[in-house]
C-alpha positions in Angstrom: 84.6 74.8 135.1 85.7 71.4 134.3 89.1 71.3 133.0 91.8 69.3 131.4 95.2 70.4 131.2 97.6 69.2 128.9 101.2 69.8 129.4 104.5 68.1 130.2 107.4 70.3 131.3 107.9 72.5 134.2 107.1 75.2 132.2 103.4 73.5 132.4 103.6 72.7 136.5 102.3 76.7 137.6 99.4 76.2 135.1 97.7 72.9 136.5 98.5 74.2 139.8 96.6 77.4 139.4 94.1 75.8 137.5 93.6 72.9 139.7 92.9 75.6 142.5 90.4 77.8 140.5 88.7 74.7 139.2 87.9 71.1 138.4 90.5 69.9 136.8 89.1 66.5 136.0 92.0 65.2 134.2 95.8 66.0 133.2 97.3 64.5 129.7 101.2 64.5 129.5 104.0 63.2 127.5 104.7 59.1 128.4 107.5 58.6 131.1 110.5 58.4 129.5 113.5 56.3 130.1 115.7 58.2 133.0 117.4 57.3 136.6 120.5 55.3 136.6 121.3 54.6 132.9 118.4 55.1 131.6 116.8 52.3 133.2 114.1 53.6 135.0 111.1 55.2 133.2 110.3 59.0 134.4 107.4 60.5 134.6 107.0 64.0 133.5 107.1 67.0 135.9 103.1 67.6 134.9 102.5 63.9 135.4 104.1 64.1 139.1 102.5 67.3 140.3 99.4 66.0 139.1 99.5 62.5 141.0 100.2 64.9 144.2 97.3 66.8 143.5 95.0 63.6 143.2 94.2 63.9 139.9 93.7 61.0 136.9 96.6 61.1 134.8 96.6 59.7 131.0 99.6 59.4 128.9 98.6 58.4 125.4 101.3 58.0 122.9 99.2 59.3 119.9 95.6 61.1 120.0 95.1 60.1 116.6 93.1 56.8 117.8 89.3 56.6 117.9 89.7 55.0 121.2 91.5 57.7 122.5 89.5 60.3 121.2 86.5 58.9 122.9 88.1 58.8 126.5 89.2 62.6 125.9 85.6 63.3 125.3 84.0 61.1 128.2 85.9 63.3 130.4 83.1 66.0 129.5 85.0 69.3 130.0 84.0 72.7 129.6 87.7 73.5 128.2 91.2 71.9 127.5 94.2 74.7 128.5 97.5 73.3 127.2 101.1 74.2 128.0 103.7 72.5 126.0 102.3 69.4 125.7 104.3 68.2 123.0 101.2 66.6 120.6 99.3 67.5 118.1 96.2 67.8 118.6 93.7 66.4 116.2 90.4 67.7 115.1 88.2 66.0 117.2 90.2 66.4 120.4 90.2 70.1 119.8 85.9 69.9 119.0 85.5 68.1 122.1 85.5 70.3 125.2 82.6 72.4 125.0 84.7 75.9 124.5 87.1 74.2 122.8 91.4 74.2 123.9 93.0 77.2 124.4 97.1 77.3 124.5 99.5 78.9 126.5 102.2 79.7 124.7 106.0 81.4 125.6 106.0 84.0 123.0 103.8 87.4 121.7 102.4 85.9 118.5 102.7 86.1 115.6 106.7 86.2 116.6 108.4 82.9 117.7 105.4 80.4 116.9 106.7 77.0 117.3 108.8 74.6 119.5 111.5 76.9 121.2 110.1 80.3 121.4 112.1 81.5 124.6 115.6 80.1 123.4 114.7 81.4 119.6 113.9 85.0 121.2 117.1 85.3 123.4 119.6 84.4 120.3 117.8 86.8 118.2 118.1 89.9 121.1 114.7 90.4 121.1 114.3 93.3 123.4 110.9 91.9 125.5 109.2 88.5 125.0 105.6 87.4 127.2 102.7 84.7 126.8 99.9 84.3 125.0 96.4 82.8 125.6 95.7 81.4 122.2 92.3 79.5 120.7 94.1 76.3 119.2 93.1 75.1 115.4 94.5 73.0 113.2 97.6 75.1 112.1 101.1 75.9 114.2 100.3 78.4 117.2 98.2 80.2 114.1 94.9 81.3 116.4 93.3 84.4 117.8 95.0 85.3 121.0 92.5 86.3 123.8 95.1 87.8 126.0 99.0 88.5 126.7 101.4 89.7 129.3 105.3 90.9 128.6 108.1 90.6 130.0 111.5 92.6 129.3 114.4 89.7 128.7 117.2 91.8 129.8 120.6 89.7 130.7 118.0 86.3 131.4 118.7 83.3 130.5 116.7 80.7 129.1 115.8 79.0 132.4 115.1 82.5 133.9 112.9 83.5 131.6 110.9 79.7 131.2 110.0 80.2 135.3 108.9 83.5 134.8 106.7 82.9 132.0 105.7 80.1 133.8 104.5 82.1 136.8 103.1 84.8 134.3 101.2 82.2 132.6 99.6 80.8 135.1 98.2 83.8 136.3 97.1 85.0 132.9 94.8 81.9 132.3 93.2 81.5 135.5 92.4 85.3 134.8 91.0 85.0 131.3 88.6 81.8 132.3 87.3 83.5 135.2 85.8 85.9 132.6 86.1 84.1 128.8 83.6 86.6 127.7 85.6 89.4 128.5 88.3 88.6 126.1 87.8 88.7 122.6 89.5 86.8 120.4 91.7 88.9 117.9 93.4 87.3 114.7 97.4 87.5 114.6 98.7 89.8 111.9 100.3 88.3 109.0 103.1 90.2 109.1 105.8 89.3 111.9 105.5 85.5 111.6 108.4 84.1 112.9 109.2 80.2 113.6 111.0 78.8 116.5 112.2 75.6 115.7 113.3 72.8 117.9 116.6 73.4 119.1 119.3 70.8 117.8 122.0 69.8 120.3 124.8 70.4 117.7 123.4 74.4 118.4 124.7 74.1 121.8 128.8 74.1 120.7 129.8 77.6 120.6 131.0 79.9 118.2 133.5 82.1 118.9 134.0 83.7 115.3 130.9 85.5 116.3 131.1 89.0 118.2 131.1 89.1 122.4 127.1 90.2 122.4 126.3 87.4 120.3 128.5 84.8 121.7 127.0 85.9 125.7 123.4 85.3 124.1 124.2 81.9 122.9 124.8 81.0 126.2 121.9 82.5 127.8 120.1 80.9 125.5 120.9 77.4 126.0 121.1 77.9 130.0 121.0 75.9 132.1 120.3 72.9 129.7 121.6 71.8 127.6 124.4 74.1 128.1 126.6 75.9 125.3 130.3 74.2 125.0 133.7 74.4 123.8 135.6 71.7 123.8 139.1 71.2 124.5 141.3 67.7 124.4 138.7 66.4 123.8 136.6 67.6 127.2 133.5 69.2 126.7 133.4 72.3 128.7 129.3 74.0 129.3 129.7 78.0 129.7 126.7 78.8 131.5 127.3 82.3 132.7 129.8 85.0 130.9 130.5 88.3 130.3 130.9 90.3 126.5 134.1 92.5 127.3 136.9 94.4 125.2 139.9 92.3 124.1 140.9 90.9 121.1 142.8 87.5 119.5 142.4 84.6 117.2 138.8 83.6 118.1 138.2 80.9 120.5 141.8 81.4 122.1 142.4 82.2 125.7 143.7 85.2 126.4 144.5 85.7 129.5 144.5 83.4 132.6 141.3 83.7 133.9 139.9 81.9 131.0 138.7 84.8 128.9 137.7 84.3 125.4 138.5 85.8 122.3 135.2 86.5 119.8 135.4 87.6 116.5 134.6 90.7 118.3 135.7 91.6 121.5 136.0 88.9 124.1 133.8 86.8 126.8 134.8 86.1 130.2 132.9 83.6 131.3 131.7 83.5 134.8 130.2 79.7 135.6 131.6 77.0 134.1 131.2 72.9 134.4 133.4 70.0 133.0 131.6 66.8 131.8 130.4 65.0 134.7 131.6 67.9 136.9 129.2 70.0 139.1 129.0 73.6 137.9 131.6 76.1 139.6 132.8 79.4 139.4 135.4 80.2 136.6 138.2 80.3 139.5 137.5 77.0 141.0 137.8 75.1 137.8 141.0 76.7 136.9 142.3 76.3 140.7 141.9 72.4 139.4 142.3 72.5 136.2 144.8 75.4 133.9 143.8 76.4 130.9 146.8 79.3 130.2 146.7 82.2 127.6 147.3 81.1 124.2 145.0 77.7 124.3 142.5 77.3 121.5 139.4 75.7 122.4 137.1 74.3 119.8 
């Protein structure tokens, strides 16, 4: 078939790839370059913009798909179907009209649960016990169409990065699968019950809470691993936690209590296992302390 994806993470990169091998992949839409490099200087293309310039293929960028213009280059591409991964736009009616089957989505979540922007991150905070993808026929409302097909995943002690390349991988396989058969997969309507929305994480999320219990605390920072990485700060030093450990101890919350830097939660304690210091590289919890003491009885913040 002829096929345009539309995607802009890395989350997106296993899709075209597959895709691009299975079929023609005629054109890939992503999210503009944005400003990146050496302060922000240099304009970045996306991962999906990259891979796809390796692979040959025409790339288009369009700030908006709102435009008539825009619209009509979408549909003088003439494509049997649009697949999209995180792309990061809404798509309008008449982009969505335009490939002859219409766009299916791939989405990081088992609809109707986690519809929205951060369905993997959402999924870990709330201990969801599994998580998966689903092939979803896109319309006009948020992640609301009949899913074709899905494929699970338990989350276990994952973290968000983890889980985003498996999904990935998982993905990709699913929708090369379902479009070598489209017939074979019948759309079925979510359920009304079980709606759940992931909203886009905010940055002031990633500081850490240490009032909350060990478990919860460890799943915050799964959830925000690698990037952008949950923090304490202390002296003013922001400290990213991106591996730990929920294990029995007790003490004010959010003061160290011992000298290995572990943690005391409003229940039980976290140890943390990988740390990093602002402009740091990341490091074992011995190796920062070896530079850098943070003794028993410290509060961080």
């Amino acid at each position: 078939m002829r096929v345009i994806v539309m995607g802009t993470p890395e989350f997106a990169v296993p899709t075209l790839v597959a895709l691009a091998a299975a079929h023609e992949v005629v054109a890939v839409y992503t999210q503009p370059p944005r400003p990146g490099g050496r302060r922000g200087r240099e304009l970045t293309p996306s991962p999906v913009q990259r891979r796809a310039e390796e692979l040959g293929i025409a790339v288009r960028h369009p700030v908006s798909l709102k435009g008539a213009a825009e619209q009509a280059e979408f549909a003088a591409w003439q494509a049997d179907i649009a697949v999209v991964a995180a792309y990061g736009l809404i798509l309008p009616r008449a982009i969505l009209d335009a490939p002859r089957l219409g766009c299916l989505n791939l989405h990081g979540s088992l609809l109707p649960r986690w519809r929205g922007a951060a369905p993997i991150q959402r999924a870990i905070l709330a201990d969801d016990v599994e998580t998966g993808v689903d092939i979803m026929r896109m319309e006009a409302g948020l992640d609301t169409g009949a899913v074709l097909a899905e494929a699970r995943t338990p989350i276990e002690r994952k973290n968000a990065g983890q889980l985003t390349n498996e999904l990935a991988g998982l993905g990709a396989a699913l929708i090369v699968q379902v479009l070598a058969n489209l017939d074979a997969y019948p759309e079925v309507p979510q359920p009304g019950e079980g709606v759940t929305y992931a909203h886009k994480l905010d940055k002031a999320e990633a500081r850490l809470d240490f009032s909350a219990p060990a478990e919860a605390v460890e799943r915050h920072i799964r959830a925000f691993a690698p990037s952008p990485g949950a923090f304490f700060e202390l002296e003013g030093e922001r400290y990213r936690i991106l591996a730990g450990d929920p294990i029995a101890g007790s003490g004010e919350p959010g003061t160290v209590i011992d000298d290995r830097l572990t943690i005391a939660c409003g229940a039980g304690a976290i140890a943390p296992s990988q740390v990093q210091r602002a402009g740091r590289p990341v490091m074992d919890t011995a190796a920062l302390l070896r530079g850098r003491a943070i003794p028993a009885g410290t509060k961080l913040a």
